[in-house]
N, C-alpha and C positions, 0 to 999 in steps of 0.2 A: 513889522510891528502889528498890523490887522489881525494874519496868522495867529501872532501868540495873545492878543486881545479876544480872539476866538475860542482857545483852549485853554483860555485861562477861564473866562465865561462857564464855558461846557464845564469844566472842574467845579466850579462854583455851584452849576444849577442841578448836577448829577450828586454832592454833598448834600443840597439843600433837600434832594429828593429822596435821598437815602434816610438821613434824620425825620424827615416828614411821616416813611414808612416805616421806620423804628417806634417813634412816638404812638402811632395810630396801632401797631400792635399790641404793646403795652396797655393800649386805652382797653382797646380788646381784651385782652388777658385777664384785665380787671372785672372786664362786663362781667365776662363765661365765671370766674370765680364768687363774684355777687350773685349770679344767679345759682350757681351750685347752692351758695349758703344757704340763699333763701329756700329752695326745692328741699333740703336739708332740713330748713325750719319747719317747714310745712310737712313733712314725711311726719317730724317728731310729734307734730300738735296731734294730726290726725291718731298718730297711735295711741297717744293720752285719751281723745277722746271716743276711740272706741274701747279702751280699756275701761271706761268709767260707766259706759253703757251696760 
């Protein structure tokens, strides 16, 4: 009974560790794409205003 208290354990904290590293990608994926936007926003302003120069 220890035995499977033990791998059942393991199962549980190698799941929890998996979602934990999925999430945290995600979170990531969001960062790099907010920041494309904005680099994106900024490219466009500066063309405007050297266009207007």
């Amino acid at each position: 009974m220890f035995g499977l208290g033990i791998i059942k354990g393991t199962i549980i904290g190698v799941g929890i560790g998996v979602m934990a590293g999925l999430a945290l990608k995600e979170v990531c994926k969001m960062k790099k794409k907010k920041d494309q936007i904005s680099k994106t926003e900024n490219d466009i302003v500066d063309t405007e205003t050297v266009n207007t120069n």
